[in-house]
C-alpha positions as CSV (number, residue, x, y, z in Angstrom):
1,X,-21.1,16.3,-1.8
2,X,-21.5,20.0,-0.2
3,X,-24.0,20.4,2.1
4,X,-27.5,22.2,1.6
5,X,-28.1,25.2,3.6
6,X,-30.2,24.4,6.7
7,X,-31.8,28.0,6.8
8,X,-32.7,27.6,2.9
9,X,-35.5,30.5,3.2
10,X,-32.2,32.6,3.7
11,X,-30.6,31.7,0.5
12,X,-29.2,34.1,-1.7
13,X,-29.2,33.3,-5.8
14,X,-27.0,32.3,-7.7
15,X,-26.9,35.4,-9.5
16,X,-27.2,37.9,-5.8
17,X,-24.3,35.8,-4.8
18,X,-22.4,36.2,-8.1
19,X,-22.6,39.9,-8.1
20,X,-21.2,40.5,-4.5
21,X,-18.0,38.1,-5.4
22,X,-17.9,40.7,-8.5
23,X,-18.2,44.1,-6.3
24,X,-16.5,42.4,-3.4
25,X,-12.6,43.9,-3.0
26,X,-11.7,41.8,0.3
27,X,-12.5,37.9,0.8
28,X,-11.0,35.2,3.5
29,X,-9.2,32.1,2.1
30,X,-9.1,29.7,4.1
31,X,-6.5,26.9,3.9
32,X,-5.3,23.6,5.7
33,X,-2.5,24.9,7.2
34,X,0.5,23.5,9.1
35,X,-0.3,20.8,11.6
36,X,-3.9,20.4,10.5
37,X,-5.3,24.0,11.7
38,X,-6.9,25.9,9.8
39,X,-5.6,28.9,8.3
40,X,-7.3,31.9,7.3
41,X,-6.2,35.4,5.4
42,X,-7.3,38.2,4.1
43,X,-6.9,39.3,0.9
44,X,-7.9,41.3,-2.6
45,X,-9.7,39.1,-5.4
46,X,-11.1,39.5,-8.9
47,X,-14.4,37.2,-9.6
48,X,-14.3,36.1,-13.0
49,X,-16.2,33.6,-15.0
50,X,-16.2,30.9,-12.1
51,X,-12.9,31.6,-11.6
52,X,-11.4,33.6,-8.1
53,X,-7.9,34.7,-8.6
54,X,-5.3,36.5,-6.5
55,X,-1.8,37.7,-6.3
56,X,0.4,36.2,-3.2
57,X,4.0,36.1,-2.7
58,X,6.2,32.9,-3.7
59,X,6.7,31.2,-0.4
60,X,4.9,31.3,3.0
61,X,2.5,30.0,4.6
62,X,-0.6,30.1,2.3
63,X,1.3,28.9,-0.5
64,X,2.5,26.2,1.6
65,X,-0.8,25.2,2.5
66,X,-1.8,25.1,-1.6
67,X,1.0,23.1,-2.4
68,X,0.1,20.5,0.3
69,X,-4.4,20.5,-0.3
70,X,-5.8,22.5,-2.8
71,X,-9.2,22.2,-1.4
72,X,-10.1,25.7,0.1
73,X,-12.9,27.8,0.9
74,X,-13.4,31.5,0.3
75,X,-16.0,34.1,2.0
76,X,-16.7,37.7,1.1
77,X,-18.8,40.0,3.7
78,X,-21.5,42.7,2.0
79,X,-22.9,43.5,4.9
80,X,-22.5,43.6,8.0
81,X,-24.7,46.2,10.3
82,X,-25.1,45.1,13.8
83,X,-28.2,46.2,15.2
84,X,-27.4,46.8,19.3
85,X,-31.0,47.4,19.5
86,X,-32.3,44.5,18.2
87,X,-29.4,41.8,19.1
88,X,-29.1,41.3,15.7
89,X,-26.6,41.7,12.3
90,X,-28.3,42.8,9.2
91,X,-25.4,40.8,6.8
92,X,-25.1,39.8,3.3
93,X,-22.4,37.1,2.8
94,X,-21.1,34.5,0.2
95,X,-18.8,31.2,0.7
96,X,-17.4,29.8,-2.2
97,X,-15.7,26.0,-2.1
98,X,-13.5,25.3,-5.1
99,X,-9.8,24.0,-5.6
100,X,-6.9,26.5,-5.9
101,X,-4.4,26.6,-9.3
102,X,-0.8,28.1,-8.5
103,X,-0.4,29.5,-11.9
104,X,2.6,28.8,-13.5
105,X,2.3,29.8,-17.3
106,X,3.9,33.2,-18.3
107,X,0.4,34.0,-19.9
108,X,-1.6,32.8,-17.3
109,X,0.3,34.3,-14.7
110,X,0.0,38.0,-16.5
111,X,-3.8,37.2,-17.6
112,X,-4.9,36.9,-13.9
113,X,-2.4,39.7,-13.0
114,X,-3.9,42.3,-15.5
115,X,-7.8,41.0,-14.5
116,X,-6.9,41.7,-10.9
117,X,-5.2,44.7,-11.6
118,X,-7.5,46.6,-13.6
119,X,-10.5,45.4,-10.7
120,X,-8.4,47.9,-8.8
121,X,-7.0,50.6,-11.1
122,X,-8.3,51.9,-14.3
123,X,-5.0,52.7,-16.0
124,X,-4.1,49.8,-18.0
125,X,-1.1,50.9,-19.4
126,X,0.2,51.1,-15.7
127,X,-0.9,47.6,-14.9
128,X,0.9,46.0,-18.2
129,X,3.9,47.8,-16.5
130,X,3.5,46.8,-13.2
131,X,2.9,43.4,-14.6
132,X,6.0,43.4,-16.7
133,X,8.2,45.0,-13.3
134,X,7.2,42.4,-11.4
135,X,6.5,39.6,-13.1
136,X,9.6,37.5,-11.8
137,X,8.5,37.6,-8.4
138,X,4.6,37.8,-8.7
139,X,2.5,34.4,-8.3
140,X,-1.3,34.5,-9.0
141,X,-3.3,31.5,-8.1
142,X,-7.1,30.7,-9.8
143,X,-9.5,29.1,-7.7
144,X,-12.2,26.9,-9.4
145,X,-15.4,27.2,-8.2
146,X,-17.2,24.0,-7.2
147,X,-19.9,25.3,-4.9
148,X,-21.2,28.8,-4.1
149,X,-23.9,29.9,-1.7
150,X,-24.6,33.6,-0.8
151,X,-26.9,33.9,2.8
152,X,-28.4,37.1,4.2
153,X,-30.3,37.9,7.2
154,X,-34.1,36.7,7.7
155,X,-34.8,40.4,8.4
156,X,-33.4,41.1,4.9
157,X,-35.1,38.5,2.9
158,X,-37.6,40.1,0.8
159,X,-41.6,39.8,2.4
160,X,-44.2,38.1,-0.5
161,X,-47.7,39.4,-0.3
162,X,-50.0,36.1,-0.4
């Protein structure tokens, strides 16, 4: 169903890939948008358990987009050092492919909210209160991930002695 990487000596693990969705504070998501163009924003995430989730407003264009194909896609960059010297980027990335969740349970809704929040700020007691501030107007959608492959530069992938 997904393809397989065509440079598969490049391939990160499963668990290399896995740790830079956890460390990772900024992804893309990338949507079908209006008319059939793609449509791609930036925005904070919390990895959990398979599971990507974000906070987004109620209506616009990304929500949109979910409403209409919940198929999406979802990259976040590690690294990215471009060498002028060499021609080259040193990078570090993961793409994830899964289907997106507008949440629309109370308790799922403040579950993602606090996950996400805490990835971010320490102070739980000022996250449940954000949480409960807000909670008319906030809207946190789970991605499922269905397929997840992390790639890095050849100049980064680690040289075996024979």
């Amino acid at each position: 169903m997904f393809r397989k990487m065509r440079r598969f000596n490049q391939q990160l693990s499963l668990s290399e890939s896995i740790e830079i969705l956890e460390k990772g504070k900024t992804g893309v998501l990338a949507v079908l948008g209006d008319n059939g163009y793609p449509y791609a924003v930036p925005l904070n995430y919390v990895y959990e358990n398979g599971k990507i989730y974000f906070h987004c407003a109620k209506a616009g264009h990304k929500i949109s987009a979910l409403q209409n194909c919940e198929k999406v896609s979802f990259c976040v960059i590690d690294k990215d050092d471009v060498s002028a010297e060499e021609i080259t980027t040193y990078f570090r990335s993961v793409i994830v492919f899964g289907k997106a969740e507008i949440l629309t349970e109370k308790e799922d809704i403040m579950k993602a909210a606090r996950i996400l929040g805490l990835k971010y700020c320490k102070n739980a007691d000022f996250i449940d209160r954000e949480i409960r501030h807000f909670m008319s107007t906030l809207c946190c959608v789970k991605i499922s991930v269905e397929h997840m492959t992390g790639k890095q530069a050849k100049e980064l992938v680690p040289k075996t002695e024979f």
